[in-house]
Each structure stands twice: as structure tokens, then as C-alpha cells.
N, C-alpha and C positions, 0 to 999 in steps of 0.2 A: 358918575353916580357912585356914592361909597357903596361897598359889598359889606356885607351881614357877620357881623363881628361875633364867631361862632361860641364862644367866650360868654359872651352876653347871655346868649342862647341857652348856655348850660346853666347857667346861673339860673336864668328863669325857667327851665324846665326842673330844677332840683327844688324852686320854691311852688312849684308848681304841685309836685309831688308830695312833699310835705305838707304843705297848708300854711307856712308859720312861719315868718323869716326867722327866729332865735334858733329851730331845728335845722334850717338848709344853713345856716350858718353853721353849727355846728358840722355840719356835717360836710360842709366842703372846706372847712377851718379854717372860714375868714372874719374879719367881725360881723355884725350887722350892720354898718355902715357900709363898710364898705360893701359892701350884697347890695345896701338900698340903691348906692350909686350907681353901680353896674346895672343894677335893674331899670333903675330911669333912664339911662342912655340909652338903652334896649330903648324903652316906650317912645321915648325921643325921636328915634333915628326910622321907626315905622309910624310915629303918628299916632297912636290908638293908646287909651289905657288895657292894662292888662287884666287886673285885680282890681276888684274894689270888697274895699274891708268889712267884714260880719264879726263886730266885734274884736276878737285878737286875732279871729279866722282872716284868713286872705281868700275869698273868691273869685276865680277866673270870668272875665267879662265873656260875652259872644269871641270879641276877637281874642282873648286871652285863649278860649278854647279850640279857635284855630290855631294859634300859635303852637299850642301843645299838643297839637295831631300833628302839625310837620314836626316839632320837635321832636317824638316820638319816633316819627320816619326818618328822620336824620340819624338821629345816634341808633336808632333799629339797624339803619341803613352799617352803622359802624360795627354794631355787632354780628349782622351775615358776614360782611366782608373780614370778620378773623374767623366767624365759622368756616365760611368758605376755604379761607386759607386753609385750616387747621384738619378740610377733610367733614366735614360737617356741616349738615343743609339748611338752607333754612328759605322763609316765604317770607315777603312783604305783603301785607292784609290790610284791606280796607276796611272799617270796623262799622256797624250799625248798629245803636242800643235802642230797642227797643219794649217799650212797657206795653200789657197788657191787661187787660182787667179781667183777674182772677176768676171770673162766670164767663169768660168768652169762648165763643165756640174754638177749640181746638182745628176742627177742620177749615174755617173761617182763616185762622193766622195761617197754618200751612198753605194754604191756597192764595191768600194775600201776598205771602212771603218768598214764593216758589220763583218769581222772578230772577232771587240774588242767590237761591239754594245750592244751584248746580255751581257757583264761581268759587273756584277754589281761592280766586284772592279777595275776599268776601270774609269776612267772621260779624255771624249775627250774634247777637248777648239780646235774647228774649229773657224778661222778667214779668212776674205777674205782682199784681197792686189791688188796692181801693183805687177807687176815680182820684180822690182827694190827694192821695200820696205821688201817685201819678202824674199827675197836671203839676203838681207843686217839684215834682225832677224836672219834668220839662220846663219848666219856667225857669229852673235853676240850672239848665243844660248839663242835665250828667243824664238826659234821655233827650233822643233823636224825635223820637214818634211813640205815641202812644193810641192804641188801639180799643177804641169803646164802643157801647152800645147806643152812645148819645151823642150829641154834642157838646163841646166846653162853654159852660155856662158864659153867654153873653155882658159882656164889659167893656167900656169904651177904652179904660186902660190897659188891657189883656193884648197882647199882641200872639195869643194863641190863635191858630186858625183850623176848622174842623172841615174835611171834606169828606162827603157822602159816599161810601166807597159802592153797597150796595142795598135793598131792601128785599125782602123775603116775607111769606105768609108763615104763620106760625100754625102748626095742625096738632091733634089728638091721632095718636098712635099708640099700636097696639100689639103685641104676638097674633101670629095667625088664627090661632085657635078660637080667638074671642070674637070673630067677625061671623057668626054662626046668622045675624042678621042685618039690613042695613042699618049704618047708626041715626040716629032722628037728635040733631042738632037745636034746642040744647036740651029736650025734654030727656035723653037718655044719660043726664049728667045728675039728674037726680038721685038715680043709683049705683052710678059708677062709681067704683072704686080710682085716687086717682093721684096721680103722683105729679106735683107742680115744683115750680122756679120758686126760691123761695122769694118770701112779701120785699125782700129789696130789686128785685129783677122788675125789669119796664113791663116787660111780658107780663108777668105774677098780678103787677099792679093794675094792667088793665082787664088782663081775664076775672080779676075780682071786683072791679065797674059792672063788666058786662053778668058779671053772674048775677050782683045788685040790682041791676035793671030787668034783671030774666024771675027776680025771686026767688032762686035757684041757692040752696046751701048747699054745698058741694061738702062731698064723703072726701076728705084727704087723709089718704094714705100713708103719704112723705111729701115732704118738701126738702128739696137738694138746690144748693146753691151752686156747686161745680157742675158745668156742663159737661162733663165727661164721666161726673159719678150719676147724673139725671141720664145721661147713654144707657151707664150698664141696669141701672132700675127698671129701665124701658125693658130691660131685654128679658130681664128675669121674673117681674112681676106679671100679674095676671089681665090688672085692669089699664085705664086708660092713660100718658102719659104726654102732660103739653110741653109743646119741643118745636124748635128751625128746624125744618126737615135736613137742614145742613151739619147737625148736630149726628144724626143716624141714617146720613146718609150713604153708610156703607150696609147698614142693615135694612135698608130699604130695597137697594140693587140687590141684593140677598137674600131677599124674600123673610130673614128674620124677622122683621115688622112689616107692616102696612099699612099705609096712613086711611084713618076710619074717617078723617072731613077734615076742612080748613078751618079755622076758626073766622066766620065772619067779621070783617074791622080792625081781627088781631093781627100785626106783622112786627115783625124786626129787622132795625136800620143796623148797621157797620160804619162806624165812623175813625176814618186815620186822623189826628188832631197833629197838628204840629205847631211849630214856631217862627213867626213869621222873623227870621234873621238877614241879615247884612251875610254872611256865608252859609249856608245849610247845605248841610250833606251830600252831596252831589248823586248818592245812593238813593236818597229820598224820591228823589225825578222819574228813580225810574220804576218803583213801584206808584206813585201816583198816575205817573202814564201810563202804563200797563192797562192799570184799574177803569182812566178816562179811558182809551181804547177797547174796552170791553171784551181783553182778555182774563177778566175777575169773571167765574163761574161758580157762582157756590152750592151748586148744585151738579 
């Protein structure tokens, strides 16, 4: 069995980095030809294309992106061993990128995520997005997982896959002070004052169904789209504030809030989407099973 002509390796990990064969050429000062050759004997000698070209861009395939996490580990591996020498430490890290969608519950990811927290040879890259930008890394694998309020829109060509992590009641909550009587669901919505998700939220869109069928025009106060600024509104305003109880669920154990009702019909899904790949993440496994094992509490 020939062994992994380390040679090769560097060549494609240098074009790998650049994007562009005329810069990795440059920059290990050989031509372009001879880089292309090196690089097909590379794809050659394991079988797999690596890149496939966007234009003058070079994009790494699935297996291309494998290739460049051991590459990474390897010559990583060359740079501990002269820190090591030299008196100077260093960690080999397992990497997980993951997207999330900019309105998602904060406490939602941490609790998702807690599985890989504690591993020091672990490094998470959490980023927040739109759905649309998100789904479109993932499919272009510079994102592992991405985390939403939905599912990825169904497609026979799509090899994204979405699993149900968990579902929750979505309620009306309040400071203490304003519970002076019970609330009466939804007739006391007529003069509440009232701070909502704004109109692109799942929630938003269905509590404005249910208000349309109730006859009901609701007094809005604010509308916040970040789930962590819709927290602190909850905390500091007077009136009423629709929200995952997972959202303020520290101010709830706290007594800073109170949840005044559930909203009838109203709830909220958690969805981890990923990509159905020939290698994924071996990280990925084990917050998916975690979550199937019903160590996901988002409450």
C-alpha cells in the first residue's frame, strides 16, 4: 500500500488556504503547473476530487474538507512539536462551526451545546445569521450545523437534513407587580400593553392568526427581534411580553417574572439541520444523541 506523499499534502493544504492556484503558487514558488500536477496525484492516489471550481475560485468538495481538517492536524501537529521543543504549549482541537439564527433563544444554544463545553480539546465557532445565509454555508460546508426555529425548506435535491431537537409552549409574561388579578386569555389582551417577536418570528406570525380570529387588535408596545433584547424588555417594562419560557427562564426561577397563561396552540420547535455527508463531524453525534436521549432540557 503506497503511504501519503506528505509533499502533496502541503501543496493542497496551501491551495486550500488561498482559494486560487496563481496565489498558492506564488507562494510556495513553483509554477502553476507544476501545483496542478502535484495536486492530481494527490486526488489520484486517494480517489476523491478535492475542489471543484466557482468560477476562478477553487471550492473544497465534502472530501476536500476532510482532507483539510487532517491537513490542518498534521502540520498543527508539526507546529506543537517545535513548540513543545522550544518550551511552549500547545492543544490539539477538535473544531465545531456552528450557525445560528440570530432570534434564537440564547439559552436554547447553551443548553444544546453543553455536551462539547466542558472538552478542553473541543473549540466551538458559534456564528449568528439569517436562515437564508445559513443554510447556504451549510451547503457550502464552511458550517457544520446550523441551529433554527424551523425546518430547512423541503427539496428532493437538498441533501440538508433537519431533526426536531425540542418543542415548547410559548406564554405571556409579566413582572410581579402586574398580576394584581387572574389574567382572562385573550379578552385581557385588548388592553394590554405588549411587547412581541417581531412580524418575521414563527411565533409573531402565529400570535397575529390567533389575534385575527380573536378580533382582537393588540396595543404593541415594541416589537424586538433579538431574543435576548425581548429578555431584558420583559424585565423592565410594565405590560405583557410573548416569549419561550426558555428565553426567561432564569427570571422565572427568580421570581423576576411570572408566567400570567400559555398561549393556547401557540408553541416553539428547535431545529439542529445538518448535512447529510459521506464524513461529518464526528462532534455532530454526539450532541444529536445527547438531544435523542433526552438529555436536552430547555427548561
Amino acid at each position: 500500500m503506497s503511504s501519503l506523499n506528505y509533499n502533496h499534502l502541503r501543496y493542497f493544504w496551501v491551495v486550500a488556504q488561498e482559494g486560487a492556484m496563481v496565489r498558492a503558487a506564488r507562494r510556495l514558488n513553483v509554477s502553476q503547473s507544476a501545483l496542478s500536477v502535484q495536486l492530481q496525484k494527490l486526488e489520484h492516489q486517494l480517489g476523491v476530487a478535492l475542489f471543484d471550481r466557482a468560477g476562478r475560485r477553487l471550492v473544497l468538495t465534502e472530501a476536500g474538507q476532510i482532507a483539510l481538517d487532517y491537513a490542518n492536524t498534521v502540520f498543527g501537529a508539526g507546529e506543537e512539536l517545535f513548540d513543545t521543543l522550544k518550551g511552549r504549549s500547545s492543544a490539539a482541537h477538535k473544531r465545531l462551526r456552528v450557525g445560528a439564527l440570530t432570534t434564537l433563544s440564547r439559552n436554547f444554544q447553551l443548553t444544546f451545546l453543553r455536551p462539547l463545553l466542558a472538552r478542553s480539546d473541543v473549540e466551538l465557532m458559534v456564528q449568528s445569521g439569517g436562515t437564508r445565509e445559513l443554510l447556504s454555508r451549510l451547503e457550502d460546508r464552511s458550517l457544520d450545523l446550523v441551529l433554527a426555529n424551523s425546518p430547512a425548506p423541503l427539496d428532493a435535491r437538498s441533501a440538508l437534513r433537519s431533526h426536531l431537537i425540542a418543542q415548547q409552549v410559548v406564554s405571556l409574561v409579566s413582572r410581579p407587580g402586574q398580576a394584581s388579578t387572574p389574567f382572562a386569555y385573550p379578552d385581557d389582551l385588548r388592553s394590554s400593553a405588549l411587547i412581541l417577536p417581531g412580524p418575521e418570528s414563527e411565533i409573531r406570525r402565529a400570535f397575529d392568526r390567533a389575534m385575527h380570529e380573536a378580533g382582537i387588535a393588540p396595543n404593541i408596545h415594541a416589537e424586538v427581534d433579538d431574543m435576548a433584547m425581548l429578555r431584558l424588555f420583559a424585565r423592565e417594562h410594565d405590560g405583557l411580553t410573548l416569549v419561550p419560557p426558555i428565553v426567561v427562564r432564569d427570571e422565572l426561577v427568580r421570581g423576576d417574572l411570572i408566567e400570567r397563561c400559555q398561549v393556547p396552540g401557540l408553541g416553539e420547535t428547535f431545529y439542529a439541520i445538518v448535512q447529510n455527508r459521506r464524513f461529518p463531524n464526528p462532534l455532530l453525534s454526539i450532541l444529536l444523541e445527547s438531544a435523542a436521549q433526552g438529555h436536552y432540557a430547555p427548561v
